[in-house]
C-alpha positions in Angstrom: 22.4 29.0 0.3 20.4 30.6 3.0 18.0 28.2 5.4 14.5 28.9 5.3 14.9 30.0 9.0 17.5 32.7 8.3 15.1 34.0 5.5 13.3 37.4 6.2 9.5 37.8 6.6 9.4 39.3 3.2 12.2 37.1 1.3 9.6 33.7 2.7 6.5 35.6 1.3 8.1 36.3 -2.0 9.6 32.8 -1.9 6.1 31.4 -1.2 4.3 33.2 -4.1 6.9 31.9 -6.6 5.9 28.4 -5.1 2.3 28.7 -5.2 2.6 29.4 -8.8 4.4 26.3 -9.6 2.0 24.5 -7.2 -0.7 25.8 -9.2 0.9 24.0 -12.8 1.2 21.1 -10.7 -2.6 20.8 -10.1 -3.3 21.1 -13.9 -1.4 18.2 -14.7 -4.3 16.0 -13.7 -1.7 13.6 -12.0 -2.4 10.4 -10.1 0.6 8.9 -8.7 0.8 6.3 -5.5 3.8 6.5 -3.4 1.9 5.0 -0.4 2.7 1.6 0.0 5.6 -1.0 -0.4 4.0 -2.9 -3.7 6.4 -4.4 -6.2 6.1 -3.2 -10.1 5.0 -5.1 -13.0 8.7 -5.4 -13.7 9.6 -7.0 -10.5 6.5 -8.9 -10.9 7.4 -10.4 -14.0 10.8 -11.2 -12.8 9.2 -14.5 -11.0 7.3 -15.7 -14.4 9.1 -18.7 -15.1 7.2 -19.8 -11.8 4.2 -20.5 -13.4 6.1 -22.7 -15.9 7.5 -25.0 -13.3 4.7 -27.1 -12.7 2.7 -28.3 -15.3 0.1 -31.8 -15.7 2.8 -33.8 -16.5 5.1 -32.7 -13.6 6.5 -35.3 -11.0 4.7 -33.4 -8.1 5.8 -35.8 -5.5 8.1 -33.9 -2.6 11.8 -35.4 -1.6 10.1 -37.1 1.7 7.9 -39.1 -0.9 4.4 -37.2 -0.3 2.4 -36.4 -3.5 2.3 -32.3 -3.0 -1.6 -32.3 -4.2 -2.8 -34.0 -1.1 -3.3 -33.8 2.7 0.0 -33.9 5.0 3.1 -32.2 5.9 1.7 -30.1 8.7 5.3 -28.2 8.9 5.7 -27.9 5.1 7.7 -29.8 2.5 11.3 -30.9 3.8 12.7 -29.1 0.9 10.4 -25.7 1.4 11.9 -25.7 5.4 15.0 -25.8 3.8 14.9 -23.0 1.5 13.0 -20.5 3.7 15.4 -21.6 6.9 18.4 -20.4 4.5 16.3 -17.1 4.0 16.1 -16.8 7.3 19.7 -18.1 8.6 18.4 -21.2 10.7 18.1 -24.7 10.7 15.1 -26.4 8.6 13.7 -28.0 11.9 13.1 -25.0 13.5 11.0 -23.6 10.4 7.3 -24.4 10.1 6.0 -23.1 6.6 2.4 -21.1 6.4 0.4 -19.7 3.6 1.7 -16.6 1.5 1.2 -14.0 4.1 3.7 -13.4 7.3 1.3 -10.8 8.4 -1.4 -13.4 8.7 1.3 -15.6 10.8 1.9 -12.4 13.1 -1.7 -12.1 13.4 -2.1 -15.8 14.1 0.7 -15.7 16.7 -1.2 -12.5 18.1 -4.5 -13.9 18.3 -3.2 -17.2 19.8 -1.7 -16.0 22.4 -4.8 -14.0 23.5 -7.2 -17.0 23.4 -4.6 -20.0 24.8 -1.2 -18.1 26.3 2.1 -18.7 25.2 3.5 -22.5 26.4 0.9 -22.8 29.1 0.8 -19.1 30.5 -2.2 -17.2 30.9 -4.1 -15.9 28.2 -3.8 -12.8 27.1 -6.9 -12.1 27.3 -7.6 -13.0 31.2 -5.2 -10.3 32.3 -6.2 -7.4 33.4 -3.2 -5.5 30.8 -1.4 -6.5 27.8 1.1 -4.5 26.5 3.7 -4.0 23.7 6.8 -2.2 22.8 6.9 -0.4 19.2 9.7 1.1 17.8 9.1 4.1 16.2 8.8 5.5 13.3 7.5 1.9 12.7 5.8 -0.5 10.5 1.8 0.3 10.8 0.4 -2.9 10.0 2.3 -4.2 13.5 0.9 -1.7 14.9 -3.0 -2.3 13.1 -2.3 -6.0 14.6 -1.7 -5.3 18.4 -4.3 -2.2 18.0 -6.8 -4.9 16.7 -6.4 -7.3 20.1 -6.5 -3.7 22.5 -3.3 -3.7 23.5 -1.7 -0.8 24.8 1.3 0.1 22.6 4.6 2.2 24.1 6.6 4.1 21.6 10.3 3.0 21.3 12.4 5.7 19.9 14.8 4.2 16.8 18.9 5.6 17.1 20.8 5.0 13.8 21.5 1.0 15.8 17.9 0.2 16.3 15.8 0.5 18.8 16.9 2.4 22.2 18.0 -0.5 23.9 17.6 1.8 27.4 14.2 1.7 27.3 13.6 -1.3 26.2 15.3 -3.1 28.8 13.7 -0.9 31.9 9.9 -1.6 30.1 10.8 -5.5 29.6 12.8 -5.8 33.2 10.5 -4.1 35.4 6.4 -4.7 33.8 4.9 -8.0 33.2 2.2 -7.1 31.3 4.7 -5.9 28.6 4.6 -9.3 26.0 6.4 -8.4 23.5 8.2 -6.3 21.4 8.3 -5.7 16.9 11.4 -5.5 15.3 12.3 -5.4 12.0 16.0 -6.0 12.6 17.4 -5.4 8.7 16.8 -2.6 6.6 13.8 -1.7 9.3 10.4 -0.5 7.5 10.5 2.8 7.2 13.9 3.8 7.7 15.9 1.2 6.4 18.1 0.9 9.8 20.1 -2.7 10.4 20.1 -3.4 14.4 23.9 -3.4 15.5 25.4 -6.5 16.7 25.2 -4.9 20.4 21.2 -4.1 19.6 21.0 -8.0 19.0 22.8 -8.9 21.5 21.4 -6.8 24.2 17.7 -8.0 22.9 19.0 -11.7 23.6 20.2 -11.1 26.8 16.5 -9.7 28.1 15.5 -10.8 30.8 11.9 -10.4 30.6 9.6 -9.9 34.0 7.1 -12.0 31.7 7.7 -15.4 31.4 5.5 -15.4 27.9 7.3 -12.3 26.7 8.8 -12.9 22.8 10.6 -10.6 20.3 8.3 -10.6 17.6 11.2 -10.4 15.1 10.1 -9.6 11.3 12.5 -10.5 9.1 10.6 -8.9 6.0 13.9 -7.3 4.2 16.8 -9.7 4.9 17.7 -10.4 1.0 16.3 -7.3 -0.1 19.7 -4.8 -0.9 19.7 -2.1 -3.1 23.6 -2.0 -3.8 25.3 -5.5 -4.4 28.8 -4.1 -2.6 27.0 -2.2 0.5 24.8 -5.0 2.3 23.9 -4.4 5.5 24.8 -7.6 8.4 22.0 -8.9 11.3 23.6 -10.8 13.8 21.1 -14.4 13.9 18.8 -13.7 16.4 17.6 -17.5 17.4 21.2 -18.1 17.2 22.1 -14.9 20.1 19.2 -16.3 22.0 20.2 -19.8 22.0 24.0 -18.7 23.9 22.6 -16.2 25.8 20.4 -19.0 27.5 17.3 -17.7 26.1 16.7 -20.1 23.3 12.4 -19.5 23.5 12.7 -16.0 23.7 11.8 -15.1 19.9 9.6 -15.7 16.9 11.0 -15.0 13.6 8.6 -14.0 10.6 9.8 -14.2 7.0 8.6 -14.6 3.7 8.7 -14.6 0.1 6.3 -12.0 -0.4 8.3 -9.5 -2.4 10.9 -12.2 -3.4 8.2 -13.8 -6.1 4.7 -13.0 -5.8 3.2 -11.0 -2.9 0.0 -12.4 -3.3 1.1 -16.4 -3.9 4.4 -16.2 -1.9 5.3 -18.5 0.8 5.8 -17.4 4.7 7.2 -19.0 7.3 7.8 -19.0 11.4 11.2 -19.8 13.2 11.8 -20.9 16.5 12.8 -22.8 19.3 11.6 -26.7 20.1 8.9 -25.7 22.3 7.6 -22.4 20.7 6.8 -24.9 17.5 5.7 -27.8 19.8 3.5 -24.7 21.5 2.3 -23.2 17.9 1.5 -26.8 16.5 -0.9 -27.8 19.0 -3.1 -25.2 17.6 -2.4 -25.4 13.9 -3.2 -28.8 13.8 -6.6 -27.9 14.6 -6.7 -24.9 12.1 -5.0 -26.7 9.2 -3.9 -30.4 7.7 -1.4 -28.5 5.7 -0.5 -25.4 3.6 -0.2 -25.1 -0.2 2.2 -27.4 -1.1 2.6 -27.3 -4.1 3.4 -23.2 -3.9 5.6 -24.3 -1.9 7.2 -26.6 -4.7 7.2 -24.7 -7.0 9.0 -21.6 -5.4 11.4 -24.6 -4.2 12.1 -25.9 -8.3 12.3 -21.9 -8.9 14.8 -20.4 -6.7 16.1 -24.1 -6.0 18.5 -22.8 -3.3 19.8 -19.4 -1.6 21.9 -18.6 -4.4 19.2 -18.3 -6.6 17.3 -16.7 -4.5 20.7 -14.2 -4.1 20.7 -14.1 -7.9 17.0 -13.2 -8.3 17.5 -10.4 -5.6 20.0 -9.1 -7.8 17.8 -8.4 -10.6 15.2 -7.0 -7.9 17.8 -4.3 -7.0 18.4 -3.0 -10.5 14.7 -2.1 -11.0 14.8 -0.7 -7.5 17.9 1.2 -7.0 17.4 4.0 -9.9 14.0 4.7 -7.9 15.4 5.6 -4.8 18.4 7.0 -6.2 15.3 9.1 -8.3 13.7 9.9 -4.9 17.1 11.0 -3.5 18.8 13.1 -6.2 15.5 15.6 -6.4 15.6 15.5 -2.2 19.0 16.5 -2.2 18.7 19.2 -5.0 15.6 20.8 -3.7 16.0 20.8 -0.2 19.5 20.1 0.5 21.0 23.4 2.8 17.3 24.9 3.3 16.7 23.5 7.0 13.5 22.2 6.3 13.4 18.6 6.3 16.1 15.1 6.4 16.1 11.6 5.4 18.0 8.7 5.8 19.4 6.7 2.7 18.3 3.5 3.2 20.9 0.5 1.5 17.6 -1.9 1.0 14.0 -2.8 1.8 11.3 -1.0 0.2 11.1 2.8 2.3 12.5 6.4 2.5 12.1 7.9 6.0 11.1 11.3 5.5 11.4 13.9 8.2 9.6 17.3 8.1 9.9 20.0 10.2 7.6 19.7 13.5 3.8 20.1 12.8 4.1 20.0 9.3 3.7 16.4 7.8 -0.3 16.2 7.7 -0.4 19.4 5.9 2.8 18.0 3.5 0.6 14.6 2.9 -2.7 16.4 2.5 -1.0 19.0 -0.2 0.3 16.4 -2.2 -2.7 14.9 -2.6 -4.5 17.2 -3.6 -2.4 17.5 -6.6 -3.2 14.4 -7.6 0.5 12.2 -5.7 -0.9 9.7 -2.5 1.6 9.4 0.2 1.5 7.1 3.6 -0.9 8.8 5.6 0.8 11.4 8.4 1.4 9.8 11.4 0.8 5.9 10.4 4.5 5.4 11.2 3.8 5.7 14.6 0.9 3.8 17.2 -2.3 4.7 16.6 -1.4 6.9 13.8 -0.3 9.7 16.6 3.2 11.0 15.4 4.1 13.6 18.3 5.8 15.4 16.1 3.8 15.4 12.8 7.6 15.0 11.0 7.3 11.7 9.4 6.3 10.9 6.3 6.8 6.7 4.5 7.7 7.4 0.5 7.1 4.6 -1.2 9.0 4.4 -4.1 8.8 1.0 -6.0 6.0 0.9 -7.4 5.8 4.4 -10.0 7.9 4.3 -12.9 11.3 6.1 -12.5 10.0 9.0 -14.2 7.0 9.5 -12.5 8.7 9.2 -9.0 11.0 12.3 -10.2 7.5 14.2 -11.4 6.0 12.7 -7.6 8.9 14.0 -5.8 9.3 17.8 -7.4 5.7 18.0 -6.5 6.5 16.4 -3.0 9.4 19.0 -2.4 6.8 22.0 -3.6 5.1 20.5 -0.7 7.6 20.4 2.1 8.9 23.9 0.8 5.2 25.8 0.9 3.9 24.3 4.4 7.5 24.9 5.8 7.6 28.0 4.7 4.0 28.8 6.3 5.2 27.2 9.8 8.1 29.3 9.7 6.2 32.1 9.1 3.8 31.7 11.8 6.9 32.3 14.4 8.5 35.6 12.6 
């Protein structure tokens, strides 16, 4: 199989009217497919049903530390909730406080906080004259929609196949104190399903930071989330490295249930040291009496403990895996030998990392749309939506059937193959 590269001028053009015409078909099919975001199906969605059977009028809604869940109190969340989402997130119950469904509200919160009262008695964010922030890339875009929000100047991190480039981040973290902070998503890492290394872990909790109020901003969004029950990717616990490397503040850790049971009626919580929480609770306590507690019950009597919430994963991944496995067998039929494009396949979370040839992936992304299939905008992998190379492109591919991610992804290939073939042209 020749590349696309090796082709001749007139084999591409002969090549590209053969693709038009099957571009053409494609744009008569009246098709209206959304690959663009991470949103669980109806079938995963109905997985968690039995939810809304737990608590009923005549259930005992009284938590183990003898608080009935329907009124004020708790301002860290039911014992029993702390419990649960602490084994979710590999630490101890009393360093969990438990927040609404949403730990992109929590980041924003955390964010926003630190900007209007500092971080443990530090300056506020905003009374100095910089703020910065590290963001590996390609990334997560709602991070990057956060810190964008507040005006903080973000510096692309370049990922390696063991996380972020650990090089860089040490030289921008040693030697500039108005960089704050850093996101990670250590496991299965939104877009390209990378798990940090145990030296990438360790190396993060061995900073040592030129800003006092500098934290790891550490998303834990995927860490029950496998595709293959026998390949599951291991994240060394990062409170845990902190703590021996003498740097026990040094991170908050984000996690939820969001794509566990209900995205919109989950439950989300923050890890972290003593006196981060002692920090954070002076403020929520002024914000809030307490969060649903009763969600937080019920997803308690649900899951009841991390097996179950192993077991429910499980049925998770069987809806899942023949999607990407979908996405992946028409990517390695159509394009595997041409030259024109990679991808990495990801072992869990919720994302293929797609990488075009340079200068082609808003012209891939607007094509496909206009046949009627929505990918991640171009470029929102990246800060400010700038992708230096216009290569990467998110798929999403959870929420289309199986069959209509096959139908999304032909018409995705058509793409990649047509604009490639154009770029290449525009160099013979």
């Amino acid at each position: 199989m020749k590349t696309y590269q090796s082709m001749s001028k007139m084999e591409l053009e002969q090549l590209k009217a053969e693709l038009q015409a099957k571009y053409k078909d494609f744009q008569g099919k009246g098709l209206k497919l959304d690959m663009s975001r991470g949103k669980p199906s109806k079938e995963q969605l109905d997985l968690s049903m039995g939810m809304m059977d737990v608590l009923n009028s005549s259930t005992e809604l009284v938590c183990e530390e003898g608080t009935d869940c329907r009124n004020y109190g708790i301002l860290e969340g039911i014992q029993e909730a702390r419990e649960l989402l602490g084994q979710i997130s590999e630490v101890p119950a009393e360093n969990i406080i438990i927040y609404g469904n949403s730990s992109l509200n929590i980041m924003y919160d955390t964010i926003s906080r630190s900007f209007t009262h500092g971080v443990m008695g530090y300056t506020p964010w905003c009374r100095l004259d910089k703020v910065k922030f590290l963001c590996p890339v390609p990334g997560y875009d709602r991070h990057f929609a956060i810190t964008e929000t507040f005006g903080i100047e973000m510096i692309p991190i370049p990922m390696t196949p063991n996380g972020p480039d650990m090089d860089l981040v040490e030289q921008y973290v040693s030697n500039d104190e108005a960089v704050k902070g850093i996101w990670c998503v250590p496991k299965y890492s939104n877009p390209q399903g990378i798990t940090y290394s145990d030296e990438t872990v360790r190396r993060f909790a061995h900073l040592t930071p030129a800003a006092p109020d500098f934290r790891l901003y550490w998303d834990n969004a995927y860490s029950v989330h496998h595709l293959y029950p026998d390949q599951q990717a291991f994240c060394l616990e990062i409170l845990e490295e902190c703590k021996k490397a003498g740097n026990p503040d040094l991170v908050y850790k984000f996690t939820s249930t969001s794509k566990i049971s209900f995205p919109g009626s989950g439950v989300a919580a923050i890890a972290a040291s003593e006196n981060n929480l002692k920090d954070i609770k002076k403020q929520l306590k002024l914000q809030t009496i307490g969060h649903d507690k009763l969600n937080q019950l019920r997803h308690v009597r649900f899951f009841k403990n991390l097996d179950g919430i192993h077991e429910h994963m499980m049925k998770h991944a069987d809806i899942m895996r023949p999607k990407f496995e979908a996405v992946e067998k028409v990517l390695d039929q159509e394009l595997g030998g041409l030259g024109i494009g990679s991808y990495i396949k990801p072992l869990g979370g919720y994302f293929i990392s797609f990488d075009a040839l340079d200068g082609c992936a808003k012209a891939i992304v607007k094509m496909a749309k206009d046949a009627g299939v929505i990918m991640t905008d171009a470029g929102a992998t990246y800060p400010y939506g700038l992708d230096p190379h216009d290569s990467n492109i998110r798929i999403a591919p959870s929420f289309p059937s199986p069959e209509d991610l096959a139908l999304a992804t032909d018409l995705f290939v058509l793409c990649v193959k047509l604009v490639s073939i154009d770029k290449i042209l525009e160099n013979k």
